[in-house]
C-alpha positions in Angstrom: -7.9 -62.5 42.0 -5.8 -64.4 39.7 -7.1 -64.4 36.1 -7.9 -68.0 35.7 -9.8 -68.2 39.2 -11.4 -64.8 37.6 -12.6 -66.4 34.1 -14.2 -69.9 35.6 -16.2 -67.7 38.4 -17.3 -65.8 35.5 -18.4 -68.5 33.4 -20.3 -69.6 36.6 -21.8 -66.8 36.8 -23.0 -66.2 33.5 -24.4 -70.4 33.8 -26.2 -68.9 36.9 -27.6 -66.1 35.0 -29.2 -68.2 32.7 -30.7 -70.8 35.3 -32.4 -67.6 36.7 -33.1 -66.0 33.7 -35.0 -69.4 32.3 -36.4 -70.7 35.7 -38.4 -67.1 35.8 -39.3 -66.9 32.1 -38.2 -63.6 32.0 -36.7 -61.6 29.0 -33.8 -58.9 28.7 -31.3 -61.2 28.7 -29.2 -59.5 25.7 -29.1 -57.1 28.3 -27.5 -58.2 30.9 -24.9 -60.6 28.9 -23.8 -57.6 26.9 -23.0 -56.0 30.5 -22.2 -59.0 32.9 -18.3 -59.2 31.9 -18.0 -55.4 33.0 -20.0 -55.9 36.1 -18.1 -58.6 37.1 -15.0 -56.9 36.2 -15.8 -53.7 38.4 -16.8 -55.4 41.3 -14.7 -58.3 42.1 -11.4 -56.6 40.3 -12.1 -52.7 40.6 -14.4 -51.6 43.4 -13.2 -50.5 47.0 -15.7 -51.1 49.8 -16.6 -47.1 50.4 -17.1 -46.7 46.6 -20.9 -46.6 45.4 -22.4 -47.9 41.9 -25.5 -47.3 40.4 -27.3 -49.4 37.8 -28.8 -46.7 35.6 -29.9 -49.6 32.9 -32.6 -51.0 35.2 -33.4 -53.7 32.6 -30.1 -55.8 33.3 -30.9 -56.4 37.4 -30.0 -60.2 36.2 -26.6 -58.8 36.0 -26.7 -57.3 38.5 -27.8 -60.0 41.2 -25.5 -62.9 40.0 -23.0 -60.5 40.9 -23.8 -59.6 44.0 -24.6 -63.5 44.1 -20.6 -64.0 43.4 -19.1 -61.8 45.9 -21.8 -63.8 49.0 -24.1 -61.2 49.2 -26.9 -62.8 47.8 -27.8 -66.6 47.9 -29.4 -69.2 45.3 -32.8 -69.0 47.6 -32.9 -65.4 47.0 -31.7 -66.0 43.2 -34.4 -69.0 43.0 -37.3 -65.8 43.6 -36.3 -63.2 40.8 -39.2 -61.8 39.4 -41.5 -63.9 40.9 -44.3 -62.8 43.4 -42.7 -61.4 46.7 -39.5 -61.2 45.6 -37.3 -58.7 46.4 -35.7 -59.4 43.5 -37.7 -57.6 40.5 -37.1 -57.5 37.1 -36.2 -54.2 37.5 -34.2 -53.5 40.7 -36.4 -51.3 43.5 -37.2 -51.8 47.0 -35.1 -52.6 49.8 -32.8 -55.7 50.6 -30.9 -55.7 47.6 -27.4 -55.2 49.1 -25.8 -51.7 47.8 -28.7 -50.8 45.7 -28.7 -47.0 46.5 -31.9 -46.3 43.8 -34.4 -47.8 42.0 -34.1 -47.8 38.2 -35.7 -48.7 35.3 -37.4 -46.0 34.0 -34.2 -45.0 32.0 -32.3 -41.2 32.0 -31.5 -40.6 35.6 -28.6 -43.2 36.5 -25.8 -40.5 35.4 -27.7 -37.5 37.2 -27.5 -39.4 40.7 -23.7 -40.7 39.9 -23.2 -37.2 39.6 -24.9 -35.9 43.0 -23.0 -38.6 44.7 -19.7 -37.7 43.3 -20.0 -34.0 43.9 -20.8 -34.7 47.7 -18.2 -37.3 47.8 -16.0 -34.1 46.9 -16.9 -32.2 49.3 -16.5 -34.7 52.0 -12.8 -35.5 51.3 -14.0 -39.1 51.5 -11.8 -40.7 48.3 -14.9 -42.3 47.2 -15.3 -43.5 43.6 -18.6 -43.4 42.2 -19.4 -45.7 39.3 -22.8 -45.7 36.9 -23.7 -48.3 34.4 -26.0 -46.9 31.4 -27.1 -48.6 28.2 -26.6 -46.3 25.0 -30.1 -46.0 24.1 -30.4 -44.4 27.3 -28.3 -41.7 26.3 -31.2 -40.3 23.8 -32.4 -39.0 27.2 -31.6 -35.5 27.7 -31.3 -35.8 31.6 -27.8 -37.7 30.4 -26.7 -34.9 28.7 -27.3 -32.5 31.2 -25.5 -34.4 33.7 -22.7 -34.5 31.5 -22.5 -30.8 31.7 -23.0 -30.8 35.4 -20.1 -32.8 35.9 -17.7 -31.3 33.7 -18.6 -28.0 35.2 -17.8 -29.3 39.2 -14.4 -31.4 37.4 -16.1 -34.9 39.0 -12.7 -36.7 38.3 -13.8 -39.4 41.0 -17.3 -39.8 38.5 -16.8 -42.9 36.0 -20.0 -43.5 33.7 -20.0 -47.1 31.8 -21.8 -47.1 28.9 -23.0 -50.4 27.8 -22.7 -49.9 23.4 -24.5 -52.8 22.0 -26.1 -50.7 19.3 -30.1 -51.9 20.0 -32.6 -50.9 21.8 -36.6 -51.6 22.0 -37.6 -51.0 18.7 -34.4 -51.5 16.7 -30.7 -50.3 16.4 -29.4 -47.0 17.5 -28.6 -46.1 14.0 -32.2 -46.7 13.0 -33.8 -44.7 15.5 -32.0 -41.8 15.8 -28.6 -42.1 13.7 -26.3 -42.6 16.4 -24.2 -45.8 15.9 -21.2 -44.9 18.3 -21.7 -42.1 21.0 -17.9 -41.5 21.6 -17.4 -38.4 19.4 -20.7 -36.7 20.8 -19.7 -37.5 24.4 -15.7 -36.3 23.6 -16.9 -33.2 22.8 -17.9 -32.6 26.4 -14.2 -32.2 27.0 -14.6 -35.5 29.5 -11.5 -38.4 29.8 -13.3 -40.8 27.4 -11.5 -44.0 26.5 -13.0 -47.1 24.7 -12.8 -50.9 25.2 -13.8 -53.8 23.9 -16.7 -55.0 26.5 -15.7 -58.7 26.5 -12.4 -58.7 27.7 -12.1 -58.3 31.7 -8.5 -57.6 31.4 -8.9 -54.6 29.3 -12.0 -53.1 31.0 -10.0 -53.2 34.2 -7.1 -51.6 32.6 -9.2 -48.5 31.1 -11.5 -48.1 34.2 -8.2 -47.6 36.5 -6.7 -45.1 34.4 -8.8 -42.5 35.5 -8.8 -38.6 34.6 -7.0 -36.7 37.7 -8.9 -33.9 36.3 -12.2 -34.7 34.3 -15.4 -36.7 34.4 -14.5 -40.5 33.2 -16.5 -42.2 30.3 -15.6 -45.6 29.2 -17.5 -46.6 26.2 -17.7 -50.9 26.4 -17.8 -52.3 22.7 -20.5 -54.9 23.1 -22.6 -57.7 21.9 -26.1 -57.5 23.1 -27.0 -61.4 24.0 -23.1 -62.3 23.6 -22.7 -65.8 23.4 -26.8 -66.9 23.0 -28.6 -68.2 20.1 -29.9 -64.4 19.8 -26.5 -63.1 19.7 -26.6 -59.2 18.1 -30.6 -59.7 17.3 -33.5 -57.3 18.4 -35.0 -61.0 19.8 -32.6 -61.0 22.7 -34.0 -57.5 24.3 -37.4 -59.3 24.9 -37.7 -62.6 24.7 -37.2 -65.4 27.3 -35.2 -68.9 26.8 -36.9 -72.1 25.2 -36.2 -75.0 27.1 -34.6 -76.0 24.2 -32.5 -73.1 23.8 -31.4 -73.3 27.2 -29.9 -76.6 27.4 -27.8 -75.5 24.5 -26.7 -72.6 25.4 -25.9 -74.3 28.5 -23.7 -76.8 26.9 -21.6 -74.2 25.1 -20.7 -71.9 28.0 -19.7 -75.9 29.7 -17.7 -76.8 26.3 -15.9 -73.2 26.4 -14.7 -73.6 30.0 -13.0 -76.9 29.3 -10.9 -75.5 26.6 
């Protein structure tokens, strides 16, 4: 995909995200706009059709769904439902119909321990199959993470590559608050993994990191992100909760429109 086709179906998706986002009056959107340019990235730019992904940060599904909305697997009907009653579109993604969802998550921790069971038996098949997990890095205050960390580095997973979405919030305020841990790259490099770090709002250089994979180690790449990038909430605690006004909306609206006509 060329880079300008790339950038405009990004900004549409993002414009979609919101439309979802406000028509269900649900919250996480900091979220899922601190992720959506790597999601997009991985899936439209990265991804072959045997490898597998797992969202392990539940809480950005929105994400999640507009992009599976962008490559045709998922339609504005179905878009129209999210997190309303009957959907099979929760907040959280679970269930069955989603296209490529492979678990349910939300409950956070457990994302990088089944990216690391798929990968081992991908090894042992032969297949060539790259196995990609999104976390937030909150979620790495988990101690499942770390052990799957261990696990992989142990079976040499060099076909593993865990994203780690680094906003620096979570629930109940920034990582530094709650348990001193601003930037999770020299904790994780001590694993002796192939971690490399990116800013997480440039497609170009997400691409570039996530194919220079390790021929021999576990891959970590460590996104640089804004939690709510580009709202009214942009970097505040507000944007892991709360929903859009209607006035907030329409202006955020107008400013993603403004942006692509420069």
């Amino acid at each position: 995909m060329m880079k300008n086709t790339f950038n405009k179906q990004l900004e549409s998706v993002k414009l979609r995200l919101l439309k979802m986002h406000y028509n269900s009056n649900c919250g996480h959107l900091g979220g899922n706009f601190s992720c959506i340019d790597a999601l997009m990235t991985l899936h439209h730019l990265v991804m072959r059709p045997a490898d597998r992904f797992i969202l392990s940060k539940g809480h950005s599904a929105g994400a999640l769904y507009v992009t599976l909305w962008s490559l045709g697997k998922l339609n504005d009907l179905d878009l129209d439902t999210f997190s309303k009653d009957n959907t099979f579109l929760p907040g959280h993604p679970c269930g069955t119909g989603i296209p490529g969802l492979l678990f349910s998550t939300g409950s956070l921790g457990h994302g990088p321990s089944l990216a690391a069971g798929l990968a081992l038996a991908a090894k042992y098949q032969k297949s060539g199959r790259q196995i990609y997990c999104l976390c937030s890095d909150g979620e790495w205050q988990e101690g499942s993470c770390w052990e799957a960390l261990a696990f992989s580095v142990h079976h040499k997973l060099n076909n593993l590559t865990i994203i780690i979405d680094q906003n620096g919030l979570q629930g109940f305020g920034s990582t530094e608050e709650v348990i001193s841990c601003g930037d999770l790259t020299p904790r994780i490099s001590s694993f002796g993994v192939h971690v490399q770090c990116v800013y997480g709002h440039n497609s170009s250089g997400i691409k570039k990191l996530l194919e220079n994979k390790s021929s021999e180690k576990p891959n970590i790449l460590i996104l640089d992100t804004v939690k709510g990038k580009g709202l009214h909430f942009e970097g505040k605690m507000e944007s892991h909760y709360l929903p859009l006004s209607e006035e907030q909306y329409h202006t955020v609206i107008s400013k993603i429109n403004e942006d692509r006509e420069l």
